[in-house]
N, C-alpha and C positions, 0 to 999 in steps of 0.2 A: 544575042548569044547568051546562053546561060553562063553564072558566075561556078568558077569551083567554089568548091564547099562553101555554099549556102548558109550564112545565118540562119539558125533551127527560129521556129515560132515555135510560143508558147503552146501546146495542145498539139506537135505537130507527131503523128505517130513514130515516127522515128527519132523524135530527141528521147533519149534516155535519161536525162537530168530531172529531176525536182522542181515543178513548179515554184516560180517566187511564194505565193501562198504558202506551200506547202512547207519551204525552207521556213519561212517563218512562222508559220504552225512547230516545226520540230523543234526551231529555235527557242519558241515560248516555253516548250514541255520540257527543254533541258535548263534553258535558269529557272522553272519549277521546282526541279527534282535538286539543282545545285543547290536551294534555298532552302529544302525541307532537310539535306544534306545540313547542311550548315547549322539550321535549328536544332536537329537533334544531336550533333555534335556537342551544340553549347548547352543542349540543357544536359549531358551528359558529364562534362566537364566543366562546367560551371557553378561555384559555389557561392552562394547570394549569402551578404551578410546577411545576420538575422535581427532584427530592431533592439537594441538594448533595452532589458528589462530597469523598469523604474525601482532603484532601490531606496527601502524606504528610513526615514532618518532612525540615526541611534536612538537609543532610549537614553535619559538624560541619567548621567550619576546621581543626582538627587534622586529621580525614583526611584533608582534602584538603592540607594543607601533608607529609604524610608521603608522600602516593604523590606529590606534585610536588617532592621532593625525594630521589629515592632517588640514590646515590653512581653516576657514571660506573663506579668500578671494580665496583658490583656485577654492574652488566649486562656490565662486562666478564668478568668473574670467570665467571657464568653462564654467556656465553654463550648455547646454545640445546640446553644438556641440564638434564635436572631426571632426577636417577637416582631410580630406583624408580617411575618414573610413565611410564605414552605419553604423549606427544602428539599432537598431531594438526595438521599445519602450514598453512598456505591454499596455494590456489594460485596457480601467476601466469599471469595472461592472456598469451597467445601474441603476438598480436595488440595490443599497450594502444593507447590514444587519445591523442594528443598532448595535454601536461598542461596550463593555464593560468596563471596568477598564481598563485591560491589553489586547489588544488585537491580535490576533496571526498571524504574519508570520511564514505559511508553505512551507519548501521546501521539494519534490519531485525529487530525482535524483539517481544518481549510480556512484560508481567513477569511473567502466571506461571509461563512457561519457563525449568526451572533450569539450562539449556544456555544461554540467553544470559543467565543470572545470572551461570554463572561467565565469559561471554566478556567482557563488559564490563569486569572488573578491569585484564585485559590491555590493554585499549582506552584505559580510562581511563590509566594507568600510561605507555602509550605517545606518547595525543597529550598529555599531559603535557611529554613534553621538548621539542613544539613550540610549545605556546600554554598559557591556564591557562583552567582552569572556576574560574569564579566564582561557579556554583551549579548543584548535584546534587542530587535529594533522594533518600532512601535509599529501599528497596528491599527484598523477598525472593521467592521463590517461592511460587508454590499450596502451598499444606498439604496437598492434597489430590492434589498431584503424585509422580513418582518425586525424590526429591530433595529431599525437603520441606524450607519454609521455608530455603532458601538468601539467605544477605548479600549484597548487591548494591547499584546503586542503579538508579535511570530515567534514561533520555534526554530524558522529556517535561518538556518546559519547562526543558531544562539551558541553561546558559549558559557559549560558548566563545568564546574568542577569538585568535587566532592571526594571525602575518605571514605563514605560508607553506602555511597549510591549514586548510580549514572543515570544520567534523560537520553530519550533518545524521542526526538520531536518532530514528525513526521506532517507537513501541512501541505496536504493533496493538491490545491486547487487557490489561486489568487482571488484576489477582493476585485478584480479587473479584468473585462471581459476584452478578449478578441475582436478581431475583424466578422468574425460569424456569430460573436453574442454570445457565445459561451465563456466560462473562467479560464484562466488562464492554468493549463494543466503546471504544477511545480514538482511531483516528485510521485512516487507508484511506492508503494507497499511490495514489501521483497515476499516470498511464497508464508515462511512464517507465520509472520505480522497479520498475514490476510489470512493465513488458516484460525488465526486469533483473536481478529475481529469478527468475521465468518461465525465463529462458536459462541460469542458469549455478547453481540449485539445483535438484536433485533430485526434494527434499522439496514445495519450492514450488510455487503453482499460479499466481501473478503475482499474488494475490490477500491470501493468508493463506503463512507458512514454516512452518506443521504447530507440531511444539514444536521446531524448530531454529533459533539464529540466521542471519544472512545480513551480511555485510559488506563492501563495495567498497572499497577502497582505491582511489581514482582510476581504475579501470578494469585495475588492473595484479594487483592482490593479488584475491582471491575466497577469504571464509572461508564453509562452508556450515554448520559448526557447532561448536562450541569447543572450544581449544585443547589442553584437558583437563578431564578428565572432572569433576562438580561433587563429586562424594566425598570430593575433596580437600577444600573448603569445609563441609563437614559441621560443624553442632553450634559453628562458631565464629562470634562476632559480627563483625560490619564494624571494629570497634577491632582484632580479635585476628587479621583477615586479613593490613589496613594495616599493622603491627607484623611480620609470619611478612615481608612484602616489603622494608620494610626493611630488614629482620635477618635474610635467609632463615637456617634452619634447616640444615645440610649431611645431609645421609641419614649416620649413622654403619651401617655394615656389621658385623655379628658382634658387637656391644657388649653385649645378654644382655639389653639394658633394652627398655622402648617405645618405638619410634620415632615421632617426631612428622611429618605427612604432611610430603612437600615441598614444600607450600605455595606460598610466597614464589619456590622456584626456579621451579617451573612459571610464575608468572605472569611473574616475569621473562624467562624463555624465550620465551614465546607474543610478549610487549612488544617483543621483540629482532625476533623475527620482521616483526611489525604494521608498527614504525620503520622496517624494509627499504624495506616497501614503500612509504611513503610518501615516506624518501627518494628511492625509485626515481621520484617523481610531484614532487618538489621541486627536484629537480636537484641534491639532494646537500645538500641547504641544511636547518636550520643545518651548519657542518663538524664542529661539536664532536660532534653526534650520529652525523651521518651518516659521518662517516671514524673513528668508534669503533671498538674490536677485536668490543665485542659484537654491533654493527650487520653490520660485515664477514662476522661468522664465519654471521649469519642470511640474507646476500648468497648463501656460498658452498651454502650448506643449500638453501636454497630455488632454486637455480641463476640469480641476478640478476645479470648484470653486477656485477663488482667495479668500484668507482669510482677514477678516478686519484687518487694523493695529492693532485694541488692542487685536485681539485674541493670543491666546498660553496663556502660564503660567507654 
């Protein structure tokens, strides 16, 4: 005798249920979709710390009290030659913009570039005789640059102060590469800045300065890359630069021995230059710099207006 209601078989045309197969076929496709659910969720909501940037040490008060102390007479002494080396001097805008109260040297760089490694010494050394950094932190070049591992420091996060002129230090790109090999991006050029690098560098795309620095002096001075060459800097530390500046080293001629680079003169040089032009943006002011013999002789070099004797203050 047949059974009432028959256990259905699998296949049998009248069960209406879902194959076991099938159930877990449907089964697989929904923790699928639960899963891709769930991913885009998290990566939606989900905020990944980011690896802490390596910062890098202060600059020691000794450096900084050595290049903020270099002698009137050495700049004078210098001048704006350093024998046995080029330089390379800025330009001066034809045109400048009538100055302010305070007005501003912009620097444009990146620290893996050993072209604004060495420009910055002079920089610093310069706005030195008008205000004081009260924090630098040190510096060098890509290793992996021409010019490798050059002493320097950063503008990022520097700290100046001054009565008659502001920095504003701008450093694109880290001395340290990513996970993809490129620098580490540190900061973007506001529309300005890039319309100003854009017009009066070369190298520049308003954007990125290639590997050259970029430096405004108030609209008046235009440096597109430093002052001299980074070779000079070779192989010595940030103590043994500070120290060549104080003490430049004189080039002895025909002496039979090794010459030690001219260092210290060149950045003196470049310094003497930078001061020009900033005096030319401060109206001379302070007098003790600005009616200097070294300041003058970087006036007549670079063809700036010589200042009356009773100007500055």
């Amino acid at each position: 005798m047949a059974e009432d209601n028959p256990e259905p078989v699998d296949g049998d045309p009248g069960d209406r249920r879902p194959s076991r197969p099938a159930r877990l076929a449907w089964g697989a496709v929904i923790a699928i979709l639960l899963g891709v659910v769930g991913l885009v969720t998290y990566a939606l909501t989900h905020v990944s710390s980011p690896t802490a940037p390596v910062t890098p040490a202060v600059t020691s008060p000794a450096v900084l009290a050595t290049l903020s102390s270099v002698p009137s007479s050495t700049f004078d002494a210098i001048g704006v030659t350093a024998p046995g080396t080029t330089l390379t001097p800025p330009s001066v805008v034809a045109d400048p913009p009538p100055s302010g109260n305070r007005p501003e040297v912009l620097f444009v760089g990146s620290e893996f570039c050993p072209f604004c490694a060495a420009e910055r010494w002079p920089l610093v050394v310069a706005l030195a005789r008008f205000g004081t950094f009260t924090r630098l932190h040190n510096s060098s070049s890509a290793a992996q640059s021409v010019f490798p591992d050059t002493s320097t420091f950063t503008f990022a996060d520097a700290v100046y102060s001054s009565r008659y002129v502001t920095l504003t230090g701008v450093e694109l790109y880290s001395d340290t590469t990513g996970p993809d090999g490129t620098f580490t991006r540190l900061a973007r050029l506001t529309p300005s800045q890039a319309a100003l690098v854009a017009r009066y560098s070369p190298q520049g795309d308003g954007v990125t300065t290639g590997s050259s620095p970029f430096v405004d002096v108030a609209g008046r001075l235009i440096a597109v890359t430093s002052g001299f060459s980074p070779a000079l800097l070779a192989g010595q530390s940030q103590s043994q630069i500070a120290g060549e500046i104080a003490r430049p080293t004189p080039l002895v001629v025909g002496s039979g021995g090794t010459t030690p680079p001219p260092t210290g003169q060149a950045v003196i040089a470049v310094a003497n230059q930078l001061s020009a032009g900033i005096c030319a943006a401060t109206h001379q002011r302070p007098a003790t710099v600005c009616l200097s013999r070294g300041v003058r002789a970087a006036d007549a070099s670079l063809g700036l207006p010589l200042p009356p004797a009773s100007a500055g203050g």
